[in-house]
C-alpha positions as CSV (number, residue, x, y, z in Angstrom):
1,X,-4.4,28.8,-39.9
2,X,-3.3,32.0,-40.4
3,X,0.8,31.6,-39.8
4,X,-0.1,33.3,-36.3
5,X,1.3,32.1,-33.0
6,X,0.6,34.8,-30.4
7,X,-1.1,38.1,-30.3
8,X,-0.6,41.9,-29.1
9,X,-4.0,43.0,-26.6
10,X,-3.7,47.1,-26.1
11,X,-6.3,47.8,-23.7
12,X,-7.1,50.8,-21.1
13,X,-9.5,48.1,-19.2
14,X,-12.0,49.1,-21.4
15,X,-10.9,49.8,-25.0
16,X,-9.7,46.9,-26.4
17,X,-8.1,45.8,-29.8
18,X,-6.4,42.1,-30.2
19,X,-3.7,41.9,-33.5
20,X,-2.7,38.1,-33.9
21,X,0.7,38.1,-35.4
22,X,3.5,35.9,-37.0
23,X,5.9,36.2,-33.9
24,X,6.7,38.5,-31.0
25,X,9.7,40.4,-33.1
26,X,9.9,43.9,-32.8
27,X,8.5,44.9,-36.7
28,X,5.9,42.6,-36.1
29,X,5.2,44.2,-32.6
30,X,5.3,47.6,-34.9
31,X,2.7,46.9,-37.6
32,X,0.4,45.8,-34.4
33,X,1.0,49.2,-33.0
34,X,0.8,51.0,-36.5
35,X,-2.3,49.2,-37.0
36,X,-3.6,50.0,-33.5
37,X,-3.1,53.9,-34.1
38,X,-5.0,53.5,-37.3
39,X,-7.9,52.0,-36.4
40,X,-8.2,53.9,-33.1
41,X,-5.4,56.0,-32.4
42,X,-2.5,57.2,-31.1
43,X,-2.1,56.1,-27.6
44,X,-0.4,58.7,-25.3
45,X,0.8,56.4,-23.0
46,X,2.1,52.4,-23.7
47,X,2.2,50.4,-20.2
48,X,4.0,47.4,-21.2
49,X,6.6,44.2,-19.7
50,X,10.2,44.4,-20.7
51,X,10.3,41.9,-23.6
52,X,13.5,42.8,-25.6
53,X,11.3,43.4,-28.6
54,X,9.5,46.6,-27.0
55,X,12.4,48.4,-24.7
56,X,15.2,48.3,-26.8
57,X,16.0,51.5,-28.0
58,X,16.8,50.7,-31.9
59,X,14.0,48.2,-32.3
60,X,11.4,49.0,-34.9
61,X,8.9,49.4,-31.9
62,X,11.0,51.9,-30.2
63,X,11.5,54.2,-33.5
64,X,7.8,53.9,-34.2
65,X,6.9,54.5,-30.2
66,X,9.0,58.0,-30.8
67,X,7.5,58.7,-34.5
68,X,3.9,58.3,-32.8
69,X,5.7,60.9,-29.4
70,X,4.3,58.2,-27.3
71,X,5.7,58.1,-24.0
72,X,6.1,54.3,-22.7
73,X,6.5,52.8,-19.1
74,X,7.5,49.5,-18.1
75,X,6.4,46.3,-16.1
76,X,9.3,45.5,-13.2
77,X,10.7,42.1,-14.0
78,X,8.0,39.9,-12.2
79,X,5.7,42.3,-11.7
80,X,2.5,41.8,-13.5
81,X,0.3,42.9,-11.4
82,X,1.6,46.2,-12.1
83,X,-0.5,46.6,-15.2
84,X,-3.5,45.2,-13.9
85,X,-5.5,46.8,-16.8
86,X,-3.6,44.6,-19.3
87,X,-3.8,41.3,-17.2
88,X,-7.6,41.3,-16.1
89,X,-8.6,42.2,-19.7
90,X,-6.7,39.0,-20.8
91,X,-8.3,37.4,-18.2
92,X,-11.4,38.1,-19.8
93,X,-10.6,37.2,-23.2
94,X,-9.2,34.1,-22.1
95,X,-12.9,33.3,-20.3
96,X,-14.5,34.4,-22.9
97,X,-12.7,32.4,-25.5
98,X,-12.9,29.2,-23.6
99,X,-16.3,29.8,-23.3
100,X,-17.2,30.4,-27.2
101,X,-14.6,27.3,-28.1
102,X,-16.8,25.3,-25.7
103,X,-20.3,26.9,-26.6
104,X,-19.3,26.4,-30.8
105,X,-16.7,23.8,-30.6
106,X,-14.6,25.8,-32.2
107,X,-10.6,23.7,-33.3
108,X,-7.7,25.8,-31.3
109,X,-6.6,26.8,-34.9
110,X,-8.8,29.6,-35.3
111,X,-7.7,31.3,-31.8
112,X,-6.8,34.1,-33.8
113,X,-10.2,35.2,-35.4
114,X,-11.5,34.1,-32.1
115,X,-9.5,36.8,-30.0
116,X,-9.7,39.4,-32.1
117,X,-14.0,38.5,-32.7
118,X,-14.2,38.7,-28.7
119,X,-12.2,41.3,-28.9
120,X,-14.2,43.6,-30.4
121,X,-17.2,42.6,-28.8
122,X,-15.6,43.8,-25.3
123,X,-14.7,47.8,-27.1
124,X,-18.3,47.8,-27.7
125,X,-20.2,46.7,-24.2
126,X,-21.0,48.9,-21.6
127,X,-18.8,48.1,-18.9
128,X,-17.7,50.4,-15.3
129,X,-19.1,52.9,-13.1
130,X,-20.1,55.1,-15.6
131,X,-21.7,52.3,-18.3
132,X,-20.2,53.8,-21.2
133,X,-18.2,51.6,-23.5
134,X,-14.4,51.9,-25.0
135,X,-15.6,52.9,-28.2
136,X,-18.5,55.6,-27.0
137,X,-15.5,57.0,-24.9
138,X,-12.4,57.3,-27.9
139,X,-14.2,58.1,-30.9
140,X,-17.6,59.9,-28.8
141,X,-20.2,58.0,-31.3
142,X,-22.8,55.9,-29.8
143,X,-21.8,52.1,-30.2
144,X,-23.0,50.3,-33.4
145,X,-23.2,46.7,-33.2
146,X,-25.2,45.5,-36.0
147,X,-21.9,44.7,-38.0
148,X,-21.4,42.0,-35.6
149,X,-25.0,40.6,-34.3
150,X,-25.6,39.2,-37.6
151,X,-23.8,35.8,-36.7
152,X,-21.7,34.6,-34.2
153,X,-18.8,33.3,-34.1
154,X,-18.2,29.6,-36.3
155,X,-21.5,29.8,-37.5
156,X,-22.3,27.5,-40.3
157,X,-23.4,30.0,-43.1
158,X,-23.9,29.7,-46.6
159,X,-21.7,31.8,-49.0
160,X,-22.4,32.7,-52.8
161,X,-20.6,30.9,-55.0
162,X,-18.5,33.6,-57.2
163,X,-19.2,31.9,-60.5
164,X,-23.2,33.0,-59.6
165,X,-24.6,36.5,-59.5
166,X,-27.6,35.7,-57.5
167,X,-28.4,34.0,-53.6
168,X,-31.7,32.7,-54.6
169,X,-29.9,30.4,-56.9
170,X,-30.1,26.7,-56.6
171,X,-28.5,25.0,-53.7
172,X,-25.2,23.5,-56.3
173,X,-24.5,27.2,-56.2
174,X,-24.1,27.7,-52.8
175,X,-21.0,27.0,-50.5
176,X,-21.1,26.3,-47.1
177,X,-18.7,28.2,-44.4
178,X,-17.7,28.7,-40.8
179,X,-18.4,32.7,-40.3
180,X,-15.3,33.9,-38.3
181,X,-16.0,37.7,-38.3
182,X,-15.9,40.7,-40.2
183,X,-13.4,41.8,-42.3
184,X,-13.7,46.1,-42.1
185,X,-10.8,46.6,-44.0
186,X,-11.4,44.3,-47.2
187,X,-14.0,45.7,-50.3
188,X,-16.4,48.5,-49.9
189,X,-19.2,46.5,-48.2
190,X,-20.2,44.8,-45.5
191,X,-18.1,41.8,-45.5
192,X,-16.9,38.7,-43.8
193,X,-14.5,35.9,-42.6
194,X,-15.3,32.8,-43.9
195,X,-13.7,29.1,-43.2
196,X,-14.5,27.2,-46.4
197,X,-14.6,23.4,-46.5
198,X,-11.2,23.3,-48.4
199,X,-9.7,24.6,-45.3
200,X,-9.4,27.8,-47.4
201,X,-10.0,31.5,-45.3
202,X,-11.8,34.0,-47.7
203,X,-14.0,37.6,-47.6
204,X,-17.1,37.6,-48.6
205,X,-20.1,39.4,-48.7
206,X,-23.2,37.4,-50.1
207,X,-23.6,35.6,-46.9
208,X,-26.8,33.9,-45.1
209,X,-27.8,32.1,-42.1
210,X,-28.5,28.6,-42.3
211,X,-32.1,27.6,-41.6
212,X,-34.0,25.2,-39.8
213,X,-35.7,24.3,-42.6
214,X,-32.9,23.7,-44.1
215,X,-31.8,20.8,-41.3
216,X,-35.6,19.6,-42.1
217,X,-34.5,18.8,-45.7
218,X,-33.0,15.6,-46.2
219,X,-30.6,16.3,-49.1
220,X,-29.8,20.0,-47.6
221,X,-29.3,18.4,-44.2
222,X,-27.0,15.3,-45.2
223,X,-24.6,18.4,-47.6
224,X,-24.2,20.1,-44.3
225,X,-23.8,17.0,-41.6
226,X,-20.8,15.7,-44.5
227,X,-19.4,19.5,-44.5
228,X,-19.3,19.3,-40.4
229,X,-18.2,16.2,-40.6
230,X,-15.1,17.1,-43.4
231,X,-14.3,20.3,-41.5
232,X,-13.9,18.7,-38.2
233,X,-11.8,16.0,-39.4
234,X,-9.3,18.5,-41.2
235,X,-8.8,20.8,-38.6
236,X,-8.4,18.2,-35.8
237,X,-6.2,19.5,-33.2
238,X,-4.5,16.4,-32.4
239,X,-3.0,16.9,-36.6
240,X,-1.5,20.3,-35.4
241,X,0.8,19.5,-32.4
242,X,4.1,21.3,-32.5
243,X,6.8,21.4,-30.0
244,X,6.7,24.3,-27.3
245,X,8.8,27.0,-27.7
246,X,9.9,30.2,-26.1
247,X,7.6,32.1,-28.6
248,X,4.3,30.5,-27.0
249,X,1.5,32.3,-26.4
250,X,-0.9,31.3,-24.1
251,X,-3.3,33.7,-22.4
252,X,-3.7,32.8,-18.4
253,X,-6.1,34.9,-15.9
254,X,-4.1,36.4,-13.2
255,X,-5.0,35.6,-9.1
256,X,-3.8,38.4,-7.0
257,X,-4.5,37.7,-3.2
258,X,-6.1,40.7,-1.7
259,X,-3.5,40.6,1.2
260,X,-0.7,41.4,-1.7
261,X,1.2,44.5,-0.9
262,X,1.8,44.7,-4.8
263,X,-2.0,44.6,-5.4
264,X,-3.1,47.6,-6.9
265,X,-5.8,50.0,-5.1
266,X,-9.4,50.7,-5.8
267,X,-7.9,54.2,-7.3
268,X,-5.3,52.8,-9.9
269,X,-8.1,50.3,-10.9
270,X,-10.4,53.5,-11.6
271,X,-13.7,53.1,-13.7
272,X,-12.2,49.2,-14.6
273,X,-14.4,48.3,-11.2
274,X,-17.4,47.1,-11.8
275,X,-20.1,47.1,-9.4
276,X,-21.7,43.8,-8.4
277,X,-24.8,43.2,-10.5
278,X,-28.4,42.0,-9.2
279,X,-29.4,38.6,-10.3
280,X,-32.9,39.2,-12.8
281,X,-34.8,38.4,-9.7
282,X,-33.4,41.2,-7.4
283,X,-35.3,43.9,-9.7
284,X,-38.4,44.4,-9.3
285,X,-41.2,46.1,-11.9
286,X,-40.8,49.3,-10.1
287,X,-37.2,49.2,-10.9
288,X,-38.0,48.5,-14.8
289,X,-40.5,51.5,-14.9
290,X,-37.7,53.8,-13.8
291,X,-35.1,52.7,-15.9
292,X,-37.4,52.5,-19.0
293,X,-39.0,55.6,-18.2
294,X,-42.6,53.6,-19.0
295,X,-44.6,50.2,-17.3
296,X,-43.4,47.5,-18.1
297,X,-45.5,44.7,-19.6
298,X,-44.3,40.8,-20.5
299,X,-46.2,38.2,-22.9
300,X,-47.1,35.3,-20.7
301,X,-47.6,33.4,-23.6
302,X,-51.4,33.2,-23.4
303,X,-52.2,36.1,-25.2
304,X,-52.4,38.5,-22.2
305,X,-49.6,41.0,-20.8
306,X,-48.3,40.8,-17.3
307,X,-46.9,43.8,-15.1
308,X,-48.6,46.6,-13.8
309,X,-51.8,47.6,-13.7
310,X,-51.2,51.9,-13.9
311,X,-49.9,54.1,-16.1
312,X,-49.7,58.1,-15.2
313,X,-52.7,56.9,-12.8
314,X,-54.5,55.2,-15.3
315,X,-55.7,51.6,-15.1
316,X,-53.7,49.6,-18.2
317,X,-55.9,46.1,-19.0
318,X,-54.3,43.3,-19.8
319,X,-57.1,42.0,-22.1
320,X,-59.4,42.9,-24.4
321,X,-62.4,41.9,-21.6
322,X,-60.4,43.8,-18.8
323,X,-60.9,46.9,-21.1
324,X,-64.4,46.8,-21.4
325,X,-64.8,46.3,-17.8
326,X,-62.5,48.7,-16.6
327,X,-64.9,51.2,-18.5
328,X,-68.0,49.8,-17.2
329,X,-66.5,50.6,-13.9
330,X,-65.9,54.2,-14.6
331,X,-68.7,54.9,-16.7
332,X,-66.9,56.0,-19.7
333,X,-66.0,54.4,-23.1
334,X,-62.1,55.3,-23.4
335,X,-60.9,52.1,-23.9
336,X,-63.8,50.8,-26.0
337,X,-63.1,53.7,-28.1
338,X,-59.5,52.8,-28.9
339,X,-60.5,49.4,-29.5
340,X,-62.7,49.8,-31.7
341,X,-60.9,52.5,-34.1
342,X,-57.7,49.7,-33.8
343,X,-59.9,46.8,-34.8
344,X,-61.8,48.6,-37.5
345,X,-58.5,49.5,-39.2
346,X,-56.7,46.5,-38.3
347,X,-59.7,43.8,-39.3
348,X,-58.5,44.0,-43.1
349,X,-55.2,42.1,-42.0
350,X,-57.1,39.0,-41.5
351,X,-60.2,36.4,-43.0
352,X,-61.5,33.6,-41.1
353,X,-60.6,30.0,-42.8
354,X,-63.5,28.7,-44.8
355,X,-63.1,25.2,-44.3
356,X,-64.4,24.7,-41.0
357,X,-61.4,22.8,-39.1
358,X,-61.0,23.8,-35.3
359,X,-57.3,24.9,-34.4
360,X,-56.7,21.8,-33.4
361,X,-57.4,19.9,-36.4
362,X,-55.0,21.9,-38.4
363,X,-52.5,21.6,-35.6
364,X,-53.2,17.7,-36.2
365,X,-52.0,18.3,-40.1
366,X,-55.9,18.1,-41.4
367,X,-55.9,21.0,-43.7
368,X,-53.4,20.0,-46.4
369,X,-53.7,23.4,-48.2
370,X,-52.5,24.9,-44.7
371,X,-48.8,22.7,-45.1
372,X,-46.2,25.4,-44.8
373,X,-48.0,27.6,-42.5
374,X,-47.0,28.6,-39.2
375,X,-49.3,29.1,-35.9
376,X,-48.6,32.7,-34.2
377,X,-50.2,33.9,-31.1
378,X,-51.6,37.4,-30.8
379,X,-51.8,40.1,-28.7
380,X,-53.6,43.6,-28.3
381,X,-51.2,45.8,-26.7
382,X,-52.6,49.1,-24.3
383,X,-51.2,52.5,-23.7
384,X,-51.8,55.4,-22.3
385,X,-50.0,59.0,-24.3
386,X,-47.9,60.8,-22.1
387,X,-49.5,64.1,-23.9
388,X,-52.5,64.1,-23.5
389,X,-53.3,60.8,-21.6
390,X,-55.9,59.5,-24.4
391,X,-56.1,55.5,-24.8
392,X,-54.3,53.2,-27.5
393,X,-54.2,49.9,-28.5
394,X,-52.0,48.1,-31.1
395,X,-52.8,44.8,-32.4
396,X,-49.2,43.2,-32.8
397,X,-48.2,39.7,-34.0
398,X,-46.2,37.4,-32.1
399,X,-43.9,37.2,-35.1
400,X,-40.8,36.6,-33.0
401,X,-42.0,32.9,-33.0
402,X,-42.1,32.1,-36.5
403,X,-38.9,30.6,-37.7
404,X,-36.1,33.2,-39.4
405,X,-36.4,33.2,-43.0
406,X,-33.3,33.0,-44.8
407,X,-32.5,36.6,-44.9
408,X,-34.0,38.9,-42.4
409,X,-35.3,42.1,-44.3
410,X,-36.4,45.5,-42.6
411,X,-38.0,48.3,-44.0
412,X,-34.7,51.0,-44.9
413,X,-35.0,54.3,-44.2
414,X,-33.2,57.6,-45.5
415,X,-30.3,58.8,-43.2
416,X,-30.1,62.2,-41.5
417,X,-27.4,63.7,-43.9
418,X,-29.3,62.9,-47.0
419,X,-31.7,64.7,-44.9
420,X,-30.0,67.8,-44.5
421,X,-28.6,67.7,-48.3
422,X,-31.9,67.6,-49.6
423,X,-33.1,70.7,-47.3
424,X,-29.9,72.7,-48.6
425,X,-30.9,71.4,-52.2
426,X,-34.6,73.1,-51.5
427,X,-33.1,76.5,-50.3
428,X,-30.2,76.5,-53.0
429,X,-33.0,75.8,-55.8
430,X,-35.8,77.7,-54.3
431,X,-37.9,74.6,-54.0
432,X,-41.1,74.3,-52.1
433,X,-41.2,71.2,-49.5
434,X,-44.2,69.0,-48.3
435,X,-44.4,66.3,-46.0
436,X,-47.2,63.5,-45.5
437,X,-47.3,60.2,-43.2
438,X,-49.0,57.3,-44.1
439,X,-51.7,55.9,-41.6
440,X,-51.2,52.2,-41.2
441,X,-48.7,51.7,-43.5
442,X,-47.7,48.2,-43.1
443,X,-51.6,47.0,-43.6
444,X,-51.5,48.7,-47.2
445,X,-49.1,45.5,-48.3
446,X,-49.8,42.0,-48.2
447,X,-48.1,39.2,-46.2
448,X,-45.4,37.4,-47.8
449,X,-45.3,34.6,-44.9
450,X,-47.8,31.8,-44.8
451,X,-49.0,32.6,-40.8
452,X,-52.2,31.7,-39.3
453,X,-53.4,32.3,-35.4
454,X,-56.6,31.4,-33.1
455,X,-59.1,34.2,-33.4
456,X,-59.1,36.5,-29.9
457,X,-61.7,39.0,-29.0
458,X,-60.8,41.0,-31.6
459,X,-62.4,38.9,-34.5
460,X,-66.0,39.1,-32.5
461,X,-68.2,36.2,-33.9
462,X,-65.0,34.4,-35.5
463,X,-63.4,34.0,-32.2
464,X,-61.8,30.5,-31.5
465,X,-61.4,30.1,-35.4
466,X,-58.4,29.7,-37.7
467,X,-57.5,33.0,-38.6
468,X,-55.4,33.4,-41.9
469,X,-53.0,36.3,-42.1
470,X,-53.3,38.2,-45.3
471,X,-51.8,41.3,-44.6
472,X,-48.4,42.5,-43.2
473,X,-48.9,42.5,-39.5
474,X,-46.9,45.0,-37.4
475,X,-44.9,41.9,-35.3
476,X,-43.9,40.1,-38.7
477,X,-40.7,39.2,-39.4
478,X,-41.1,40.2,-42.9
479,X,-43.7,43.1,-42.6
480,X,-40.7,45.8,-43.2
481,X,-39.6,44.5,-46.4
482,X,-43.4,44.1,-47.6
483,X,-44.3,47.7,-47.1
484,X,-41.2,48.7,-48.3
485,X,-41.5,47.2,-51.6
486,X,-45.1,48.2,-51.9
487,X,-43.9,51.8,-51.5
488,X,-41.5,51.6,-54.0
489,X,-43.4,50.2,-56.5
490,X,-45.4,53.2,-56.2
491,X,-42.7,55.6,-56.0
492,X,-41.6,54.0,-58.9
493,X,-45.0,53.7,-60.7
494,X,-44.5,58.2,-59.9
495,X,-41.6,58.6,-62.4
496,X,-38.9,58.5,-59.4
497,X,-35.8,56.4,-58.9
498,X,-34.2,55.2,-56.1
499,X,-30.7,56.9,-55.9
500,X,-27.5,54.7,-55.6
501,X,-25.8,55.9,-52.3
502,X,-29.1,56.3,-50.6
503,X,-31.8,53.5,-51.6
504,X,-34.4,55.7,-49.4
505,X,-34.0,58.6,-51.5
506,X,-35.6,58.8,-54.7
507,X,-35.4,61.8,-57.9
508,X,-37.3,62.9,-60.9
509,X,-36.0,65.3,-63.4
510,X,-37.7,67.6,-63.8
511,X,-38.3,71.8,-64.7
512,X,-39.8,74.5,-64.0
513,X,-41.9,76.9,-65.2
514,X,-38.5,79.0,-66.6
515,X,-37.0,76.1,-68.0
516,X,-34.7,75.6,-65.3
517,X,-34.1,71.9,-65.1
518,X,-33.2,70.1,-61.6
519,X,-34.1,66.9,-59.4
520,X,-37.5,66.6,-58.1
521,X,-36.4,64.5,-54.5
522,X,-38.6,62.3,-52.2
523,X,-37.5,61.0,-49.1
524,X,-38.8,58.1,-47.2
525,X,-39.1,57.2,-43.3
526,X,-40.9,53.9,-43.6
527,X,-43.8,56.2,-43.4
528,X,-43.0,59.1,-43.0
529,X,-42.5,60.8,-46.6
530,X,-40.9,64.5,-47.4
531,X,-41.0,65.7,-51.1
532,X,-39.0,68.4,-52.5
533,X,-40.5,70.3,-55.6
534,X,-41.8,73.5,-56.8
535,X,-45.0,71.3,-57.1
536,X,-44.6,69.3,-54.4
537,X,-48.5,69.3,-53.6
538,X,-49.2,67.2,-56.8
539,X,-47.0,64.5,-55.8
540,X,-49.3,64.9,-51.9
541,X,-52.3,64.4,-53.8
542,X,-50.7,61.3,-56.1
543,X,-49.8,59.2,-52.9
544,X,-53.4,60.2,-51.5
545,X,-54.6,58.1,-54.1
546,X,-52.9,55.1,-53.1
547,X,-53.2,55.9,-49.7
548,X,-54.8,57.1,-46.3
549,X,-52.6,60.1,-45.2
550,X,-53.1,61.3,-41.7
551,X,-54.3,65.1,-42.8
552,X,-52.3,67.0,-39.8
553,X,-48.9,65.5,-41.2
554,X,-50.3,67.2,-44.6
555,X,-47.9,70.2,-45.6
556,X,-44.8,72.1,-44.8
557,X,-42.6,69.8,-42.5
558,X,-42.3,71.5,-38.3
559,X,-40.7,68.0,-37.5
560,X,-38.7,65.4,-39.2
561,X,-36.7,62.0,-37.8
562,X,-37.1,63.7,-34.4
563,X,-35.8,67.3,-35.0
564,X,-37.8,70.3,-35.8
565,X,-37.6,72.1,-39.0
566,X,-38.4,75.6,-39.7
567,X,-37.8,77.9,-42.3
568,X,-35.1,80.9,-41.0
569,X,-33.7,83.5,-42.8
570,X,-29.8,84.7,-42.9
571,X,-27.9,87.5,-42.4
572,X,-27.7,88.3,-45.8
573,X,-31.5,87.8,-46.3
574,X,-31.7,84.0,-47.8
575,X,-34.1,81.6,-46.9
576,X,-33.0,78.8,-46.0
577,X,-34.2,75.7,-43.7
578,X,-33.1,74.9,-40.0
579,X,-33.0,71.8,-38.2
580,X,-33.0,71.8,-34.1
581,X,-33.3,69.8,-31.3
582,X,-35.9,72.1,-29.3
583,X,-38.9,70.0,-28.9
584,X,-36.6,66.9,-27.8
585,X,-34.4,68.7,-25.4
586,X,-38.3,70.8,-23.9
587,X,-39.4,66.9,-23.5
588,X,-36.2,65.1,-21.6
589,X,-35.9,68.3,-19.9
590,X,-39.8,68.4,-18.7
591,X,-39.6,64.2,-18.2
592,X,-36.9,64.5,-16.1
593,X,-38.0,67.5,-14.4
């Protein structure tokens, strides 16, 4: 769809990066390589077959190949198994294509989004002996995927329509769209490939999933069967059949018999061998616990936990009943104690519905004012700290059940370098810094979701009833978001406002006593908040008005997003503020110890 008939793969066995292009001439073969050392690098060393494009000397390849001071080697004539890194990583994009075509039924024509969305799927996996991936190895950051986890690949999406400024507009406004991948190098946010139903490739941003509830709509659901329907038709391969030429490319896996004197050895292969992977039942929950560095325990289902019964030598229930008994049997109240300071601060999420149906009969569709809502299951979840081997519980929502609202939202939170600005801001400025967390926080805001469940234990004489949720639940799809925009209605209610390049961090102008004007800054963790002022205290006080603050986070910050912070003074006498990694190295060290 794109004009493109074949495609340039440079790969180590691991790294890989597929550019589709026009043809195989030599300045296309260029801008793929130019392209290559932009988004990755410059390669020191190019393995590749004798195609006239690539070894001749004044080819545009060649002059770029010895602009770049690349050194290049060659395939013999017949050879292929003589870049075996190149060949079994387009055996692998090949399976992995057919398997997506198949999987989405993805038209041939879009082979080339498809390579390039597999692609870069592969330079971000974990693959050989030593489980890094391609990307973790070149560039030495730890692998983001989030860019492409979002969708996958020919999802039906809905697009914003550019003659609207809003997503929540009415459906008219909305396009529908094939999402083919993301576009890194088009506007200055997050955008994507997008197959409109003209046939037409665009990049957008303003992009959703669609929704079952959307399907459940007739109107909605016959706009999107007719889309399908339209796309299909227009992109059917049997419209696009063009005589072969000698500029077909076709991607094939390559069988090399293990008898083959040409075969490479386990040496050349190198870290591309992978070791042979236990099936899920191989491992057992000893083999979890080790990995995960903690027990591991999976929701049956029917609101109890399955997996072992120890932690650090410590009997873990399963249930809210196994906890009491597991103290009757010792004699103490540990558990009972945890319980009951989780369910006393917990308790305000929920209110029993006052109409008297049974679970069933609103299953049964017998509470019309209950239309809409969705059934959850529950659990209580038990720990014991690694510290100080004290008891905990969490009361969690089974939230992963509920259906995906249109857009997922999360609670943000401030990076590390606004982080470390704002601590250079306080020592520059001679500002005093304060830090609070927030007990509970997602309980302090409401739930936006219409969510019910059977009472457990946990509700004691409303047990077996409908239980209607009405705050945000930690387990909630949309609990993030809730607290989020609770918090920032405060904050905002404070005099501060969120700053452009960092939502999470908020100002105030203000001065001080000499008349010196400057930023008053507060940073926010979800919870976790840090205020930079030379009256910091007052703004302490203001959010314990709104809120329960857990009074040992009250006051100068020792640890923040993991790292400790201390005051320290330079050589020249200024005091400033450090960041470390001390207490975190202390701990892996002492864990692993």
């Amino acid at each position: 769809m794109s004009g493109n008939t074949c495609a340039n793969v440079f790969t180590n066995g691991k790294v890989t990066k597929v550019y589709p292009l026009p043809s195989t001439s030599s300045a296309n073969l260029n801008d793929s390589l130019q392209d290559f050392a932009d988004d990755v690098g410059i390669p020191s060393l190019i393995h590749s077959d004798l195609a006239a494009a690539v070894e001749g000397r004044h080819t545009d390849f060649q002059k770029l190949v010895r602009h770049l001071r690349t050194k290049m080697k060659y395939t013999e004539s017949g050879q292929s198994n003589q870049n075996h890194a190149a060949e079994r990583e387009i055996g692998e994009l090949n399976k992995r294509w057919r398997r997506c075509k198949f999987k989405k039924r993805c038209p041939r024509r879009v082979w080339d989004f498809g390579l390039v969305y597999e692609g870069e799927i592969l330079y971000r996996l974990s693959r050989g002996r030593d489980g890094r991936t391609g990307m973790e190895e070149i560039t030495g950051q730890t692998t983001d995927l989030s860019d492409w986890l979002d969708f996958e690949f020919y999802d039906t999406v809905w697009v914003l329509n550019r003659t609207s400024m809003k997503m929540d507009t009415v459906d008219d406004e909305r396009l529908l769209a094939k999402w083919l991948g993301v576009s890194h190098h088009v506007g200055i946010d997050l955008s994507y490939w997008l197959l409109l139903g003209s046939g037409k490739i665009v990049s957008r941003t303003s992009v959703q999933h669609v929704t079952q509830s959307n399907m459940r709509g007739d109107i909605l659901k016959k706009r999107i069967d007719e889309f399908e329907e339209t796309l299909e038709e227009q992109l059917n391969d049997e419209n696009f059949q063009s005589e072969e030429t000698d500029l077909d490319f076709c991607l094939e896996d390559v069988e090399i018999a293990e008898d083959d004197p040409n075969a490479p050895t386990d040496e050349e292969y190198g870290d591309m061998i992978q070791d042979k992977k236990k099936d899920v039942d191989e491992f057992d929950n000893d083999a979890y616990d080790r990995y995960l560095g903690a027990e591991l325990s999976m929701n049956r289902g029917d609101g109890e936990i399955r997996g072992r019964s120890h932690k650090f030598g410590i009997r873990v229930p399963k249930s809210i009943e196994e906890a009491y008994r597991i103290d009757e049997e010792n004699g103490n109240s540990y558990w009972a104690d945890a319980l009951k300071e989780e369910i006393s601060e917990v308790s305000v999420a929920w209110e029993a519905y006052d109409k008297g149906l049974s679970p069933e009969e609103v299953r049964a569709g017998k509470a019309p004012d209950l239309i809409g809502f969705q059934e959850i299951g529950c659990n209580m979840i038990f720990d014991v700290k690694m510290s100080d081997l004290s008891r905990k519980c969490r009361f969690v929502a089974g939230g992963h059940t509920t259906e995906a609202p249109a857009s997922l939202k999360y609670s943000s939170v401030v990076s590390r370098d606004s982080v470390r600005i704002s601590f250079l801001i306080a020592a520059l400025n001679n500002l005093d810094v304060q830090a609070c967390n927030i007990t509970n926080a997602y309980l302090n805001a409401l739930c936006c979701e219409k969510i019910w469940y059977k009472g457990g234990a946990e509700c004691g004489e409303d047990r077996g009833k409908v239980m209607i949720v009405k705050r945000a639940l930690y387990g909630l799809r949309l609990s993030g978001a809730a607290w989020r925009n609770m918090l920032a209605q405060t904050i905002e209610e404070m005099g501060f406002t969120s700053i452009v390049v960092d939502p999470d961090v908020w100002r105030r102008r203000a001065v001080k006593p000499s008349g010196e004007e400057y930023y008053e800054l507060l940073l926010v963790f979800v919870d976790d908040i840090l205020i930079i002022s030379h009256e910091a205290v007052k703004h302490i006080d203001a959010l314990k008005q709104v809120y329960t603050l857990k009074p040992e986070s009250v006051g100068p910050p020792t640890m923040y997003l993991g790292a400790d912070v201390s005051k320290m003074q330079t050589a020249s006498g200024e005091v400033c503020w450090g960041m470390s990694s001390n207490t975190y190295v202390k701990s892996a060290v002492g864990i692993e110890a």
